[in-house]
C-alpha positions as CSV (number, residue, x, y, z in Angstrom):
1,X,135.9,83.4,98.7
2,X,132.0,84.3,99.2
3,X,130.8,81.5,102.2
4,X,127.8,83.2,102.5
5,X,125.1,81.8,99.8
6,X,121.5,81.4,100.2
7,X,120.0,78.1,98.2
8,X,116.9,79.4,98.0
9,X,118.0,83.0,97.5
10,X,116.3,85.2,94.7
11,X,117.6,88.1,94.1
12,X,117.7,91.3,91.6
13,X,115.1,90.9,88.6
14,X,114.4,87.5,88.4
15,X,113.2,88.1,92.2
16,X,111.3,90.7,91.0
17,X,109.2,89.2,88.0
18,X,108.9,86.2,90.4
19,X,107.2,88.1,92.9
20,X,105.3,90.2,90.8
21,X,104.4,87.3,88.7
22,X,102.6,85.9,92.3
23,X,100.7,89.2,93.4
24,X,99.3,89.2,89.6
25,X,98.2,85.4,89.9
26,X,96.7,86.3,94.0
27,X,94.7,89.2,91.8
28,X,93.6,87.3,89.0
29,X,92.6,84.9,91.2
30,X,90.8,87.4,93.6
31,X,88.8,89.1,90.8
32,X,87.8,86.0,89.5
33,X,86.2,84.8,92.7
34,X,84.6,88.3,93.2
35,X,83.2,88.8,90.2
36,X,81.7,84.8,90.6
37,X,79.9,85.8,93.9
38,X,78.9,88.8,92.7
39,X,77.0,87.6,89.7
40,X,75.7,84.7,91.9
41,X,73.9,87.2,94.7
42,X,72.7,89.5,91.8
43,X,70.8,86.8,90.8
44,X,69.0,86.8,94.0
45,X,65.6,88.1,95.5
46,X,64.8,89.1,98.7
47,X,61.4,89.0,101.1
48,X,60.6,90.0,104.4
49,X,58.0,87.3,105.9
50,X,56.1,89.3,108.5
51,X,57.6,92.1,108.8
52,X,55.9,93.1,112.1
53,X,57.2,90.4,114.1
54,X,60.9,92.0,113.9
55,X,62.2,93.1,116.8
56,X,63.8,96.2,116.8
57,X,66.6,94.8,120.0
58,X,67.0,90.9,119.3
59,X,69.6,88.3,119.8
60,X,72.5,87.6,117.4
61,X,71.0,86.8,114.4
62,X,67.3,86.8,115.9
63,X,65.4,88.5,113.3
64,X,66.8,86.4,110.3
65,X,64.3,83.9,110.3
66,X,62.3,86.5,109.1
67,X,64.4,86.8,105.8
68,X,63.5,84.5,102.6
69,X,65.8,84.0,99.5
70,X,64.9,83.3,96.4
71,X,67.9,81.2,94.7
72,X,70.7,79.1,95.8
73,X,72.9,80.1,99.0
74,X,76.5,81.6,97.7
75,X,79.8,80.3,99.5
76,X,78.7,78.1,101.6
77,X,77.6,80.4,104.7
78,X,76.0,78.3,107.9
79,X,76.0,80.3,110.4
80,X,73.2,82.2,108.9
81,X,69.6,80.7,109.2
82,X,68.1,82.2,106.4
83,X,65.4,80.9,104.1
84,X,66.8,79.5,100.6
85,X,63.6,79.1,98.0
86,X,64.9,78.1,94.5
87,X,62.8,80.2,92.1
């Protein structure tokens, strides 16, 4: 008699087309998210605000002060302190 039997065990195709089922769904998912941030930032203008006051050797993140953005900040990124105009 077989005493060794997983509960949770999946195994052969149905394994298979789980799993595969899950990487297509992670994809999907993936894409989807990409392809929001990426039409969000195209939507985006940039402007240096004088230009000769960057420093060539500066602190982390020193010089982005000098950055402006024209439109709404994307994901939700604060460790930046870039300028967010809305058009």
């Amino acid at each position: 008699m077989n005493e060794n039997r997983a509960l949770w065990g999946l195994h052969g195709l149905g394994g298979y087309f789980i799993a595969v089922a899950l990487l297509l769904g992670i994809l999907a998912y993936l894409t989807y998210a990409a392809i929001i941030t990426q039409t969000a930032t195209a939507q985006q203008n940039y402007e240096l605000k004088d230009p000769f006051g960057i420093k060539m050797i500066a602190p982390d993140l020193g010089n982005e002060p000098h950055i402006v953005i024209h439109g709404k900040p994307v994901g939700g990124d604060t460790l930046h302190k870039w300028q967010f105009v809305e058009k």
